[in-house]
C-alpha positions as CSV (number, residue, x, y, z in Angstrom):
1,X,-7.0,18.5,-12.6
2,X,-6.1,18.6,-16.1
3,X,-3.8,15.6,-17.8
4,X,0.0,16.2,-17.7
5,X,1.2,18.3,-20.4
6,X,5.0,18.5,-21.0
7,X,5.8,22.2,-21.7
8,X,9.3,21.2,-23.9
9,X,7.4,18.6,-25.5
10,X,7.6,19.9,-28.7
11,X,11.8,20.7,-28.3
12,X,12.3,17.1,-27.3
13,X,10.8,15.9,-30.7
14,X,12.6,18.0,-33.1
15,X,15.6,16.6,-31.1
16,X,14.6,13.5,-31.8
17,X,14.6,13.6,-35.2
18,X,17.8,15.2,-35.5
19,X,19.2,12.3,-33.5
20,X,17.6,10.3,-35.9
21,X,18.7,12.1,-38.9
22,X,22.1,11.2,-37.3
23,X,21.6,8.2,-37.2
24,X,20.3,7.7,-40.9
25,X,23.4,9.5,-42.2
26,X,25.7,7.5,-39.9
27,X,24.4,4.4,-41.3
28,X,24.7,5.7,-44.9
29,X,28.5,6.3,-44.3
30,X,29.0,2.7,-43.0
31,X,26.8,1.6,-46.2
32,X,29.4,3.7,-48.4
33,X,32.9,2.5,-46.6
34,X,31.3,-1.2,-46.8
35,X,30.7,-0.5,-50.6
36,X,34.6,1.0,-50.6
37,X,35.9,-2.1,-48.8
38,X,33.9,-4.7,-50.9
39,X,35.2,-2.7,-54.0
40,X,38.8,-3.1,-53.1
41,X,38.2,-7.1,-52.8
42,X,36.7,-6.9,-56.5
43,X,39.8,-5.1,-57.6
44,X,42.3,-7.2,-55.6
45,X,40.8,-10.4,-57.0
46,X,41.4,-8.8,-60.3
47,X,44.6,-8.1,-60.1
48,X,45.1,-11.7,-59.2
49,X,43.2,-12.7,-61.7
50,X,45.2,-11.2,-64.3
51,X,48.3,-12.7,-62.8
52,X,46.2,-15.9,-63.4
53,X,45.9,-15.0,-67.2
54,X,49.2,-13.6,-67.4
55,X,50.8,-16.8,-66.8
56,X,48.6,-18.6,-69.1
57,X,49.0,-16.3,-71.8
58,X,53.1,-17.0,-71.1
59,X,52.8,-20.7,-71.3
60,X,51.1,-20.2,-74.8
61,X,53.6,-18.8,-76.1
62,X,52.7,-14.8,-76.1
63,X,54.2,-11.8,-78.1
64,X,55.7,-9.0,-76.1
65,X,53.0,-6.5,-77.3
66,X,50.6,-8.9,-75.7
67,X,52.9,-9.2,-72.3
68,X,53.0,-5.3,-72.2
69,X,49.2,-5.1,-71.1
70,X,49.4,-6.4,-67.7
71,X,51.8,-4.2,-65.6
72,X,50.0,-1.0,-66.8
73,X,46.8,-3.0,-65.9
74,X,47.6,-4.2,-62.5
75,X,49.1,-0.9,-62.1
76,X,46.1,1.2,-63.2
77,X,43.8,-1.3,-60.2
78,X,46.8,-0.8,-57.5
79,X,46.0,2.6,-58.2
80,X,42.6,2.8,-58.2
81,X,42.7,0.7,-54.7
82,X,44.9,3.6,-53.0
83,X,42.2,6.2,-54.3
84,X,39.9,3.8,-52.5
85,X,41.6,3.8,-49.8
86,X,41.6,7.2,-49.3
87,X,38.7,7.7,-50.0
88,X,37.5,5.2,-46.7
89,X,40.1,7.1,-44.7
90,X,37.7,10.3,-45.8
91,X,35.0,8.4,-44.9
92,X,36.5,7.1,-41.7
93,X,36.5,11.1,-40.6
94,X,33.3,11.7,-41.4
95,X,32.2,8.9,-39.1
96,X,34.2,9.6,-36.2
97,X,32.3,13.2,-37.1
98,X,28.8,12.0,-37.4
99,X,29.9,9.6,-33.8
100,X,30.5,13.0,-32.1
101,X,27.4,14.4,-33.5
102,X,25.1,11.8,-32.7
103,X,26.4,11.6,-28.6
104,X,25.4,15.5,-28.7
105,X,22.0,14.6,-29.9
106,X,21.6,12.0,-28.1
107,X,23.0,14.2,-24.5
108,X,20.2,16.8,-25.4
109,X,17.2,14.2,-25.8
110,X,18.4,12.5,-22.6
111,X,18.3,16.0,-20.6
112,X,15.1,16.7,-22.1
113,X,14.1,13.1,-21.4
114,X,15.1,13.2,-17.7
115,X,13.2,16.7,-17.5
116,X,10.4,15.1,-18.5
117,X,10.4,11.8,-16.3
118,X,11.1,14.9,-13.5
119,X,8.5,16.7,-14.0
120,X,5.6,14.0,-14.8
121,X,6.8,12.1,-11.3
122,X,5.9,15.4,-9.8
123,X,2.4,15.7,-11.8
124,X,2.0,12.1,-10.5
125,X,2.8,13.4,-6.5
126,X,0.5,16.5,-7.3
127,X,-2.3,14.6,-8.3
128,X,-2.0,11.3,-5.9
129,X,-1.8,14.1,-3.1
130,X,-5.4,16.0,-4.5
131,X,-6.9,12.8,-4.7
132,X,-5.7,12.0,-1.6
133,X,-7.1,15.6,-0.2
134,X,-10.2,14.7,-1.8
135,X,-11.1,11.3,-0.6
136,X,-9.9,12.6,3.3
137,X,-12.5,15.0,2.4
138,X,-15.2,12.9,1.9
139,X,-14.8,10.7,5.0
140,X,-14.7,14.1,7.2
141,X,-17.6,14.9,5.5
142,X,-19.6,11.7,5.7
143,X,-18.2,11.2,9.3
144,X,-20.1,14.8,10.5
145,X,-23.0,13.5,8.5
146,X,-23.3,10.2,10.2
147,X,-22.8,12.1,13.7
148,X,-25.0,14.6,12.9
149,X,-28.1,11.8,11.5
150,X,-27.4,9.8,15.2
């Protein structure tokens, strides 16, 4: 009897890797909303640090063409952190996307999968019940020989 051969064999692997794939660009979005989040951290700790200098440059005695600088600058990084915001709301989508996705994939491999366990537990049954056949077989056999010798 020849070794078990799954017929689908091939489906199940290009499933795979699209699962995979999945996965890969699942974990590059989480990369790119962490890189978002960590960038809004640098911003925000710019912001206060300007405050910081603000206040320093006030107790030195500063002109007002020097004092004019901050607001547009904290202004120009509280803008750029609602831009980055957005954009991890975008991202946020995607995921939720890519989460949906990846339970199809991952539904299709474990049909195929189950299939598969299926149909080798019956190759198993098949080939337990030959050898089975086979060895019964051999006893009959050397039984009618053994009566036939006495």
């Amino acid at each position: 009897m020849k070794g078990f051969k799954f017929k689908l064999d091939a489906v199940l692997k290009v499933r795979k890797l699209k699962e995979d794939q999945c996965k890969m660009e699942l974990g590059r979005l989480q990369v790119e909303k962490q890189k978002r989040i960590d960038e809004i951290k640098r911003q925000n700790l710019g912001i206060d640090k300007a405050y910081g200098d603000q206040e320093s440059t006030v107790q030195k005695g500063a002109t007002g063409l020097d004092l004019r600088f901050y607001p547009y600058f904290m202004q120009g990084k509280r803008t750029n952190i609602m831009l980055l915001e957005q954009e991890i709301a975008e991202i946020e989508k995607d995921i939720a996307h890519k989460n949906k996705e990846l339970i199809d994939h991952r539904a299709n491999v474990k049909v195929l999968e189950s299939m598969k366990e299926k149909q080798q537990m019956k190759y198993k049954k098949e080939l337990n019940k030959k050898i089975d056949q086979d060895i019964e077989e051999q006893v009959m056999n050397w039984m009618q020989f053994k009566k036939a010798n006495l």
